[in-house]
Backbone as XML, in Angstrom:
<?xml version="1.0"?>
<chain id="A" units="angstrom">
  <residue number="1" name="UNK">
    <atom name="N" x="-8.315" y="-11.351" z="7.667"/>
    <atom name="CA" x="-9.665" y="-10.860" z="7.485"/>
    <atom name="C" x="-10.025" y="-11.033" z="6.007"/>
  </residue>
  <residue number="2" name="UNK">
    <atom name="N" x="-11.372" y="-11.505" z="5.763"/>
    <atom name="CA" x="-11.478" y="-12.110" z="4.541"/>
    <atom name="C" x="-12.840" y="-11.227" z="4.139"/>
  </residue>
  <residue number="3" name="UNK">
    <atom name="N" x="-13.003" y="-10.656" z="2.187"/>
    <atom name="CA" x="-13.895" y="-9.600" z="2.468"/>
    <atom name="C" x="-15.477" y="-10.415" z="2.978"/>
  </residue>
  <residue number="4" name="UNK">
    <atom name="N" x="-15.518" y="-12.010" z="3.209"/>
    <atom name="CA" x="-16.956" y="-12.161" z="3.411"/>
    <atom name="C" x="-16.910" y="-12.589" z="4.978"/>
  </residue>
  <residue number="5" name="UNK">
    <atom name="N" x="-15.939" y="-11.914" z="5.831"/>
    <atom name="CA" x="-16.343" y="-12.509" z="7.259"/>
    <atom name="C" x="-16.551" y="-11.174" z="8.113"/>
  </residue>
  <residue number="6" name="UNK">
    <atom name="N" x="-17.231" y="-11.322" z="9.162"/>
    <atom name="CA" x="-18.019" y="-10.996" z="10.061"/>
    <atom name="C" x="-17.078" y="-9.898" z="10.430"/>
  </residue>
  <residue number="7" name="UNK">
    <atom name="N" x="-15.733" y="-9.830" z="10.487"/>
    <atom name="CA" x="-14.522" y="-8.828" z="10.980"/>
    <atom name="C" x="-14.550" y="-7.450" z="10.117"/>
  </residue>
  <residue number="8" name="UNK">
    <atom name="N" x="-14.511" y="-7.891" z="8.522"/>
    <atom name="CA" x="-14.858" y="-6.984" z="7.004"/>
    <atom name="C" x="-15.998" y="-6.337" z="7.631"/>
  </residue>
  <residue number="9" name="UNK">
    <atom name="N" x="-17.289" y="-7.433" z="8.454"/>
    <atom name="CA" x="-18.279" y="-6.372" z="8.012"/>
    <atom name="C" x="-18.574" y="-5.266" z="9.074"/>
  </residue>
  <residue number="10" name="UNK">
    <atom name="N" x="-17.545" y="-5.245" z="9.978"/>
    <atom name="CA" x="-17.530" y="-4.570" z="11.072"/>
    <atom name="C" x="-16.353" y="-3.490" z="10.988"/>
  </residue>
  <residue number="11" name="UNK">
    <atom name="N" x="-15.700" y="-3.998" z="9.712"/>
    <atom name="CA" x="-14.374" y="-3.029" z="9.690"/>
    <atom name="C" x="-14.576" y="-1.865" z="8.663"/>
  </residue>
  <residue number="12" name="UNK">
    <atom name="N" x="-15.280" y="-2.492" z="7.478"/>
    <atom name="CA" x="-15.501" y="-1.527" z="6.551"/>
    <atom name="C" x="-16.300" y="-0.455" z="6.698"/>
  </residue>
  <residue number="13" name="UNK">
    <atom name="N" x="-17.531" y="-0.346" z="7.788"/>
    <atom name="CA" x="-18.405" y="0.825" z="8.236"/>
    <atom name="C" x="-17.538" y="1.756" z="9.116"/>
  </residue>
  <residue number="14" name="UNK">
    <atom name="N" x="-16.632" y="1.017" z="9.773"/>
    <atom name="CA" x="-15.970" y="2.075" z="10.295"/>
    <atom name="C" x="-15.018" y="2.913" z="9.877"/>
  </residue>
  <residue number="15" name="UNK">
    <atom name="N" x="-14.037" y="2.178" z="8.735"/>
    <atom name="CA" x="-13.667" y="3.056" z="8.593"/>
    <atom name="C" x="-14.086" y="4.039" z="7.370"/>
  </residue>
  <residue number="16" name="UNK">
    <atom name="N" x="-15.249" y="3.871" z="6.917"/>
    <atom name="CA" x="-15.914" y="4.618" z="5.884"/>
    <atom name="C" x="-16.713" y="5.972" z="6.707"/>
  </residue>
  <residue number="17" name="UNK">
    <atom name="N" x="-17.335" y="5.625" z="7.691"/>
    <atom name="CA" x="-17.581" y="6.571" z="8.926"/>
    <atom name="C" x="-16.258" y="7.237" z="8.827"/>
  </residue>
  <residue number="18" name="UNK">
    <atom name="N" x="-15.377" y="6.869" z="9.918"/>
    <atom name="CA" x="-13.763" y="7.612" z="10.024"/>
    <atom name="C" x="-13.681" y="8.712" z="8.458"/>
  </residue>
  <residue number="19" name="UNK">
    <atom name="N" x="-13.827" y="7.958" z="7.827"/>
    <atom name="CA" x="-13.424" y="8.748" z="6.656"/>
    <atom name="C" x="-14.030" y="9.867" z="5.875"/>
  </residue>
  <residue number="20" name="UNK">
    <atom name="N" x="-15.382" y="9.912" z="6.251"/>
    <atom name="CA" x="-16.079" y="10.932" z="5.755"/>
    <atom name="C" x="-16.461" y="11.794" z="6.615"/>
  </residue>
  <residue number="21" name="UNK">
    <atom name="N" x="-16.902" y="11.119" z="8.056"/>
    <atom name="CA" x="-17.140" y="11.797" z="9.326"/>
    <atom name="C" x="-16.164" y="12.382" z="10.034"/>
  </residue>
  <residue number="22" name="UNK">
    <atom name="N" x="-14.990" y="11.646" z="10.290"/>
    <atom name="CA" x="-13.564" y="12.369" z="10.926"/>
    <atom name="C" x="-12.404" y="12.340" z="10.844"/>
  </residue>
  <residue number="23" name="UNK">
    <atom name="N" x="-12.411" y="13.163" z="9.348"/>
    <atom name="CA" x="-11.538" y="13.622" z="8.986"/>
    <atom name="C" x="-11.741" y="15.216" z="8.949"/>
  </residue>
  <residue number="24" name="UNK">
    <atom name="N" x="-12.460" y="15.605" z="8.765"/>
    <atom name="CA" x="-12.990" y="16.997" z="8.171"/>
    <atom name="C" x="-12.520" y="17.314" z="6.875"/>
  </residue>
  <residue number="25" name="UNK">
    <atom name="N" x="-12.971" y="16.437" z="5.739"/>
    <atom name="CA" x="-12.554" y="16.604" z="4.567"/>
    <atom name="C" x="-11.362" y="16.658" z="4.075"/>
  </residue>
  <residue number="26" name="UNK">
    <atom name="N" x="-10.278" y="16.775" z="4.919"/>
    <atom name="CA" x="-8.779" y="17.263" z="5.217"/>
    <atom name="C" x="-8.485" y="15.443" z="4.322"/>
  </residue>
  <residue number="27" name="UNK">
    <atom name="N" x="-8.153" y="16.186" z="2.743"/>
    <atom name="CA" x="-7.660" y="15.196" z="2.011"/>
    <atom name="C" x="-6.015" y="14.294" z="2.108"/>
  </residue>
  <residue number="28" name="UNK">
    <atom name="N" x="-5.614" y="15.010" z="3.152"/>
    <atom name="CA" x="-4.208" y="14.424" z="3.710"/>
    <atom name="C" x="-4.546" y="13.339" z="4.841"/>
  </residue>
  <residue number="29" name="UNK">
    <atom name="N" x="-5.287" y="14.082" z="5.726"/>
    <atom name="CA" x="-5.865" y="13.128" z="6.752"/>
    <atom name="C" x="-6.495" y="12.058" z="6.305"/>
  </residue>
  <residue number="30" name="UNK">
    <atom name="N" x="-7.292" y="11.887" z="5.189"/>
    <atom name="CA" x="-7.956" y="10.971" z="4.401"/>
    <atom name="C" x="-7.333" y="10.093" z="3.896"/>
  </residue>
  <residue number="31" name="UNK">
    <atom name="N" x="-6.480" y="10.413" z="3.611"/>
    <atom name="CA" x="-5.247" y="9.404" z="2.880"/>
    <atom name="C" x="-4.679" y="8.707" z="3.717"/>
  </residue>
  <residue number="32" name="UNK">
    <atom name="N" x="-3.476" y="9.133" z="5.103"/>
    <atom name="CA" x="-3.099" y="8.506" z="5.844"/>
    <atom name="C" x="-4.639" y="7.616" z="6.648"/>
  </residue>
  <residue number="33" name="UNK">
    <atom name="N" x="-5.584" y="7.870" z="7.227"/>
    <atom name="CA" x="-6.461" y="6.898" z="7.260"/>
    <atom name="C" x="-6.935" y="5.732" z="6.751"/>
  </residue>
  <residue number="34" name="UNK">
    <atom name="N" x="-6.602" y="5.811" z="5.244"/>
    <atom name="CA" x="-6.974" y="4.969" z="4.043"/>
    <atom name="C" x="-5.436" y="3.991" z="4.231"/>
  </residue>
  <residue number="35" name="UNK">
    <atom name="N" x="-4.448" y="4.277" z="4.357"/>
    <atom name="CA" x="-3.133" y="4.101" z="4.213"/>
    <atom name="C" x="-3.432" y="3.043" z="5.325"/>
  </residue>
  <residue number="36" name="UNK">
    <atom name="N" x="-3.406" y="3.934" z="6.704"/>
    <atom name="CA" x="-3.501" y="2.209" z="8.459"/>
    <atom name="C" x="-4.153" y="1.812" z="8.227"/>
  </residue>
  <residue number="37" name="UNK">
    <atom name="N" x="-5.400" y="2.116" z="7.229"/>
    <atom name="CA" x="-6.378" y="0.787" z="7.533"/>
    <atom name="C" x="-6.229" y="-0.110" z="6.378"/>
  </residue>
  <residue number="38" name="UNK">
    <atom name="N" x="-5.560" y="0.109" z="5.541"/>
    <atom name="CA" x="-5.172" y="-0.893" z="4.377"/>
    <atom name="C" x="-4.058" y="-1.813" z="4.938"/>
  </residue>
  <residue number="39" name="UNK">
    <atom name="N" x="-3.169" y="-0.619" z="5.983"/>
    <atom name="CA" x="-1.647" y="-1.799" z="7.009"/>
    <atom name="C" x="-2.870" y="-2.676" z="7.770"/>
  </residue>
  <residue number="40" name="UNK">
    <atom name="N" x="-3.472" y="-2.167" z="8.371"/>
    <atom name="CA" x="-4.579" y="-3.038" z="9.054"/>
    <atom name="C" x="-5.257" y="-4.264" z="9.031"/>
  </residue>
  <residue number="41" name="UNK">
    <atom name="N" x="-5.685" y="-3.883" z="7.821"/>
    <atom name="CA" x="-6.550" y="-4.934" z="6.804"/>
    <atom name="C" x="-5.820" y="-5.825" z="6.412"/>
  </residue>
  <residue number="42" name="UNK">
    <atom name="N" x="-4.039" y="-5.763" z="5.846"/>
    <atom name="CA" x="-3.287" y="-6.716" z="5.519"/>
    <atom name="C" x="-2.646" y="-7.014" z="6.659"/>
  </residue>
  <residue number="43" name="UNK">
    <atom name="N" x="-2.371" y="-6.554" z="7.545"/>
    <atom name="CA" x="-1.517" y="-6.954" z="8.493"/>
    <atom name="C" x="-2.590" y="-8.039" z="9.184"/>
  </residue>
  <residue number="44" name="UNK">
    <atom name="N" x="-4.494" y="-8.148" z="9.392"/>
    <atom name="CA" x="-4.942" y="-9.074" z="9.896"/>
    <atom name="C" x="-4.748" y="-10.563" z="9.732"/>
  </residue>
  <residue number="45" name="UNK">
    <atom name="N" x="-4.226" y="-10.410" z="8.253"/>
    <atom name="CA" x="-4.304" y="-11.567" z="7.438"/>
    <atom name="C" x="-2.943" y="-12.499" z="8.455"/>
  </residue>
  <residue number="46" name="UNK">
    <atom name="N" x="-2.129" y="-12.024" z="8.153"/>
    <atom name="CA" x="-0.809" y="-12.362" z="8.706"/>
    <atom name="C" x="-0.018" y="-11.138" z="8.890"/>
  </residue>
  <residue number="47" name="UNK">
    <atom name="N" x="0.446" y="-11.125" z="10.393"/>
    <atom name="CA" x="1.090" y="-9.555" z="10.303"/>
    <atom name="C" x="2.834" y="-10.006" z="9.828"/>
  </residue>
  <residue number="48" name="UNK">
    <atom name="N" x="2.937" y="-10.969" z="9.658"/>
    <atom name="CA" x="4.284" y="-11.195" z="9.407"/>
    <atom name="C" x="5.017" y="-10.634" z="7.925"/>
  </residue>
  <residue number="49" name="UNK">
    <atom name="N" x="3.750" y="-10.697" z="6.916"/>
    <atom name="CA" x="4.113" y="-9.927" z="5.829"/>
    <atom name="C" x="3.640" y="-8.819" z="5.481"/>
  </residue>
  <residue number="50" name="UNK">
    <atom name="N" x="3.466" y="-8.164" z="6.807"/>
    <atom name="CA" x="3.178" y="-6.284" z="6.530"/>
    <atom name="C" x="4.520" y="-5.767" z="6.195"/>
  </residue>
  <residue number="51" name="UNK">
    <atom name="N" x="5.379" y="-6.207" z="6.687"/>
    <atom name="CA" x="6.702" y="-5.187" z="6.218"/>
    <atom name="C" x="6.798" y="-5.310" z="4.507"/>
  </residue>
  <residue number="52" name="UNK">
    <atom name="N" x="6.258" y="-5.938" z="3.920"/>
    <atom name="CA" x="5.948" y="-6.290" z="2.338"/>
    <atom name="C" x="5.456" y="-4.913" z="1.873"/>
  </residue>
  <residue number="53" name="UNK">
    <atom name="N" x="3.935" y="-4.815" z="2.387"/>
    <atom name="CA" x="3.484" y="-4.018" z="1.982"/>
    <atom name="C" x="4.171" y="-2.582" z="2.218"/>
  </residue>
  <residue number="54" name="UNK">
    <atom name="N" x="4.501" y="-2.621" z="3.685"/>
    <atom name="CA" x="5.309" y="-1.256" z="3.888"/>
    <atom name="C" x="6.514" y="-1.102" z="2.767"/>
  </residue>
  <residue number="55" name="UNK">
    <atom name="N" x="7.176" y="-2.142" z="2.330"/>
    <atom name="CA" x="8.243" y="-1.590" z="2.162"/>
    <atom name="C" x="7.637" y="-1.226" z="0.438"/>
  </residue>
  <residue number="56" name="UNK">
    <atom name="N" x="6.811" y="-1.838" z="-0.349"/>
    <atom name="CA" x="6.228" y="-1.777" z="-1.503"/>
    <atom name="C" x="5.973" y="-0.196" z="-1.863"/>
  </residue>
  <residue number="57" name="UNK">
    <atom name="N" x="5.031" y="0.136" z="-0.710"/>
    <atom name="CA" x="4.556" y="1.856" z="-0.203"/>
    <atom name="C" x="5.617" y="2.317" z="-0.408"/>
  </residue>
  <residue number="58" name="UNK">
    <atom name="N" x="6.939" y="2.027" z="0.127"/>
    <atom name="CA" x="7.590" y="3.215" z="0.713"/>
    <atom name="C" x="8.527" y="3.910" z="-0.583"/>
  </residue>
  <residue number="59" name="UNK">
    <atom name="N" x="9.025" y="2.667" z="-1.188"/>
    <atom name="CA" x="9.611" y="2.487" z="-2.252"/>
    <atom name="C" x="8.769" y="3.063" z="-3.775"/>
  </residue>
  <residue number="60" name="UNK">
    <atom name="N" x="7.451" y="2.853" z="-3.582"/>
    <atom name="CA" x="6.679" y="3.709" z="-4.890"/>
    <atom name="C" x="6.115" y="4.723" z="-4.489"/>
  </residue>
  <residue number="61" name="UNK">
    <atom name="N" x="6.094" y="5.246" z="-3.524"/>
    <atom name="CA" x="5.984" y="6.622" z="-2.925"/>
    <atom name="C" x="7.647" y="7.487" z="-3.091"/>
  </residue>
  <residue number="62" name="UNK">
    <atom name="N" x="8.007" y="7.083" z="-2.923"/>
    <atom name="CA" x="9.424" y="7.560" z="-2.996"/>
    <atom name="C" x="10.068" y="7.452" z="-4.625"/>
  </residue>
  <residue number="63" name="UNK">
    <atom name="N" x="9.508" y="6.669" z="-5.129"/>
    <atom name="CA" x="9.885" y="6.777" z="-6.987"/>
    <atom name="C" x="8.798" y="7.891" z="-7.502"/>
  </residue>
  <residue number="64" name="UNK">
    <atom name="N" x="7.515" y="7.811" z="-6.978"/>
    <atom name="CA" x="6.485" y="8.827" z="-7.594"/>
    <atom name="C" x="6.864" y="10.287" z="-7.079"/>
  </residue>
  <residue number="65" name="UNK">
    <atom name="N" x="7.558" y="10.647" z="-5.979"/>
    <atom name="CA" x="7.769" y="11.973" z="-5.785"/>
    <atom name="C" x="9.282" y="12.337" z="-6.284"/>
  </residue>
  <residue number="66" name="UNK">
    <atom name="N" x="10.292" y="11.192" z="-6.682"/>
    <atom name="CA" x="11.274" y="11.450" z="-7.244"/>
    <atom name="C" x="10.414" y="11.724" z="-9.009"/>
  </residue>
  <residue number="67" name="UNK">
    <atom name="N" x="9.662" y="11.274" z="-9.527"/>
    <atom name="CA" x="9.254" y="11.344" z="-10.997"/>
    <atom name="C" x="8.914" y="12.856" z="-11.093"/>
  </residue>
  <residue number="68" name="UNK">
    <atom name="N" x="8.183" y="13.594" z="-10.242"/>
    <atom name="CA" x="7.358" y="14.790" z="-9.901"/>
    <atom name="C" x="8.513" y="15.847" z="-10.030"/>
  </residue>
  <residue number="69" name="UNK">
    <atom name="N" x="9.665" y="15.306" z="-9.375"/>
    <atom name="CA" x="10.890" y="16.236" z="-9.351"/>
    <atom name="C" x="11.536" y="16.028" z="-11.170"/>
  </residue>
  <residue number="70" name="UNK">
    <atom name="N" x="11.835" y="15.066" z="-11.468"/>
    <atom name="CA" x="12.281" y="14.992" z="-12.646"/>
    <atom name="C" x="12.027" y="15.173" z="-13.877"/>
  </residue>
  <residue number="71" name="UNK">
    <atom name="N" x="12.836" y="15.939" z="-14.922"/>
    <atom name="CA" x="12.165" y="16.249" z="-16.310"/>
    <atom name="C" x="12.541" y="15.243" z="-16.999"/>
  </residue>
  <residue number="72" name="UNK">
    <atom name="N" x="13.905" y="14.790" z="-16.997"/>
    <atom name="CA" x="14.625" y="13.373" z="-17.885"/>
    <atom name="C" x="14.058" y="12.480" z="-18.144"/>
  </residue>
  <residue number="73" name="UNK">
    <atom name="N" x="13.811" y="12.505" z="-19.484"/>
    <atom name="CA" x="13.070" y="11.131" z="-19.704"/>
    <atom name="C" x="13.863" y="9.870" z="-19.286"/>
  </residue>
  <residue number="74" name="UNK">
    <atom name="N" x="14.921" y="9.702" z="-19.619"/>
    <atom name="CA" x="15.728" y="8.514" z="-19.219"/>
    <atom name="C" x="15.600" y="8.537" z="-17.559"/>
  </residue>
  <residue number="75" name="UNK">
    <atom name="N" x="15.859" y="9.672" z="-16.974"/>
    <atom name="CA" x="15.810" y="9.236" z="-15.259"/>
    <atom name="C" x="14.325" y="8.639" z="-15.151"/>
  </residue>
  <residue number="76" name="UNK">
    <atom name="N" x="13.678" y="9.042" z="-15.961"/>
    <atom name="CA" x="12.183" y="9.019" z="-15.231"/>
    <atom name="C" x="11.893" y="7.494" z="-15.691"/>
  </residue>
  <residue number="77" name="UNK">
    <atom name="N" x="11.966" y="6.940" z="-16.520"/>
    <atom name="CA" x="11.911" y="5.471" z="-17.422"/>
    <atom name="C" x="12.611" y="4.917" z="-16.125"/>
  </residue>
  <residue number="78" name="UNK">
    <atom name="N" x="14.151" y="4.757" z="-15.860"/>
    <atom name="CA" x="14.905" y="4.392" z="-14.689"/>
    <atom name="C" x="13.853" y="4.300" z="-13.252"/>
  </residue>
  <residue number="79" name="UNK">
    <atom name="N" x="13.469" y="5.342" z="-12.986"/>
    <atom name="CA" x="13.018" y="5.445" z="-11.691"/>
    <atom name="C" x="11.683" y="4.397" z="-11.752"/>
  </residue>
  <residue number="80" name="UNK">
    <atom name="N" x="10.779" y="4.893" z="-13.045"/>
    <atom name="CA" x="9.487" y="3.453" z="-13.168"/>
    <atom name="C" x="10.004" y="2.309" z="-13.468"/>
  </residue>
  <residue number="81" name="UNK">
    <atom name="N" x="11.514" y="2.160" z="-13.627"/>
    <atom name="CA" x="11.579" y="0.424" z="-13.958"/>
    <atom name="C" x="12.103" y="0.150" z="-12.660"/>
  </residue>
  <residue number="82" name="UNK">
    <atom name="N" x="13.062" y="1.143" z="-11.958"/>
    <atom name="CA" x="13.506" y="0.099" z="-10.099"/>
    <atom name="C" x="12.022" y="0.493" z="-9.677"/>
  </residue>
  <residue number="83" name="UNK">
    <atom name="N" x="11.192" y="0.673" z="-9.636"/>
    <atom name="CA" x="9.557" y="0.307" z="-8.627"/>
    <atom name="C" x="9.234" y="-0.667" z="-9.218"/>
  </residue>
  <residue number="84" name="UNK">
    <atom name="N" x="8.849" y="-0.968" z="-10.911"/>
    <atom name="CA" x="7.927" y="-2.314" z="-11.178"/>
    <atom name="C" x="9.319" y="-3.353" z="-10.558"/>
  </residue>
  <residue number="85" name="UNK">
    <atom name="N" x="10.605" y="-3.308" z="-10.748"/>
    <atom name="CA" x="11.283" y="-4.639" z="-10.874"/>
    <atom name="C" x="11.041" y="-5.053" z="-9.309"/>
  </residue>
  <residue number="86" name="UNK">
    <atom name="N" x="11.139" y="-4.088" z="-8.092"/>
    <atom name="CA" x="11.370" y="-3.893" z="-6.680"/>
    <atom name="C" x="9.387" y="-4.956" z="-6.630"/>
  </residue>
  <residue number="87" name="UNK">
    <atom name="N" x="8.713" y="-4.500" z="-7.317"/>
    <atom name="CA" x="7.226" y="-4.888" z="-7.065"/>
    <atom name="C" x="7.010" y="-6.443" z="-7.427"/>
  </residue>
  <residue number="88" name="UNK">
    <atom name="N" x="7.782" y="-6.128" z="-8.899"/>
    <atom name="CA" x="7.928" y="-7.876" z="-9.623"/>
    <atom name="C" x="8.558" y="-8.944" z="-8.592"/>
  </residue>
  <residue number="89" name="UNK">
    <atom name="N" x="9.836" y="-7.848" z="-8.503"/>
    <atom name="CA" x="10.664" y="-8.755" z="-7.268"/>
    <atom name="C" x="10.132" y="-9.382" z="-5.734"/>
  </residue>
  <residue number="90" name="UNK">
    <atom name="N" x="9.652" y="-8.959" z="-5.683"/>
    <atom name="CA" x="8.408" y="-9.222" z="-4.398"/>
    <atom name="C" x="7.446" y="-10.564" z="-4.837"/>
  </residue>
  <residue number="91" name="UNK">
    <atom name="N" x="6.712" y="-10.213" z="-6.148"/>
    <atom name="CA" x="5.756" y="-11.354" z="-6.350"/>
    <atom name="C" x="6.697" y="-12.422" z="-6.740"/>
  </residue>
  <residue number="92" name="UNK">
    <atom name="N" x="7.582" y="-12.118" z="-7.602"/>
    <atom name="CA" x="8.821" y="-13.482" z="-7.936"/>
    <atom name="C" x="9.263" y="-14.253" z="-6.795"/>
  </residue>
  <residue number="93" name="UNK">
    <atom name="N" x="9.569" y="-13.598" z="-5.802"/>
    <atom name="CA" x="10.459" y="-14.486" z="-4.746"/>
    <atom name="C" x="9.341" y="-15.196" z="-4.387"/>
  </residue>
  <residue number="94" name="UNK">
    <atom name="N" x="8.195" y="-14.750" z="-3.709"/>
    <atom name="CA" x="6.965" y="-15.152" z="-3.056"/>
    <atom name="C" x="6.622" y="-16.148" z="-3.994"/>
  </residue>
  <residue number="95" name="UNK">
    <atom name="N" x="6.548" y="-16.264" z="-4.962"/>
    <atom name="CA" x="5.539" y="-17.354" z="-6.099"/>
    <atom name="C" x="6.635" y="-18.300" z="-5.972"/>
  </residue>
  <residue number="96" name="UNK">
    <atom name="N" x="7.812" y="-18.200" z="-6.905"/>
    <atom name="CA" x="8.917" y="-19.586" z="-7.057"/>
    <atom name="C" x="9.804" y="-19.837" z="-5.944"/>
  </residue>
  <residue number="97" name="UNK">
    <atom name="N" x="10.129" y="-19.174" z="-4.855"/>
    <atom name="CA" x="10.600" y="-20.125" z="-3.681"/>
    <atom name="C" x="10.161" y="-20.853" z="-3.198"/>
  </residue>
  <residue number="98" name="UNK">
    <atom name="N" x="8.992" y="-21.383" z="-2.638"/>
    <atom name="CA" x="8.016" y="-22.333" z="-2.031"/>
    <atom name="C" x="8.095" y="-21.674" z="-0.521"/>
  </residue>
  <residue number="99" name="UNK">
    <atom name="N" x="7.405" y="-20.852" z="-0.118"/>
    <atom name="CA" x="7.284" y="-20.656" z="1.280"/>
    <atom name="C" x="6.081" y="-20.908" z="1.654"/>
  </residue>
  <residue number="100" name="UNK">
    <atom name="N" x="5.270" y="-21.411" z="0.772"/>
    <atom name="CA" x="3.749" y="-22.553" z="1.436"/>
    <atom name="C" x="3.697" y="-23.550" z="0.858"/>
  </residue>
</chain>
């Protein structure tokens, strides 16, 4: 799904509706909404590299609530450098292997 085709312009009212209309403001509910329809939105493209994105999520969701817990500056430096390298590492393989 591309943002100038006919799919975008049928996808984005809805879930902007969904999101203001039914959720009931419930800023958790808002989020996970925002969350499937972003798996959504990338998974249209090619669903073969949604597990990318999932695993990107899961991994800087999981460093940002380990940071929240931590006072150490050194753990906390540690924990933001395995997310950017885990993120880098993602665009690195994808760019210099040739898989297109």
């Amino acid at each position: 799904m591309l943002f100038n085709s006919i799919e975008f312009v049928l996808f984005l009212p809805i879930v902007l509706l969904l999101y203001w209309f039914g959720t009931r403001r419930n800023i958790r509910v808002q989020n996970m909404l925002l969350l499937a329809a972003s798996y959504f939105f990338y998974g249209w493209w090619d669903w073969r590299f949604l597990s990318l994105i999932i695993i990107s999520s899961v991994v800087d969701y999981s460093v940002g609530l380990a940071l929240a817990k931590n006072t150490d500056e050194k753990r906390r430096k540690l924990l933001l450098l395995t997310s950017v390298l885990v993120n880098i590492g993602f665009l690195g393989f994808f760019k210099y292997f040739n898989f297109f």
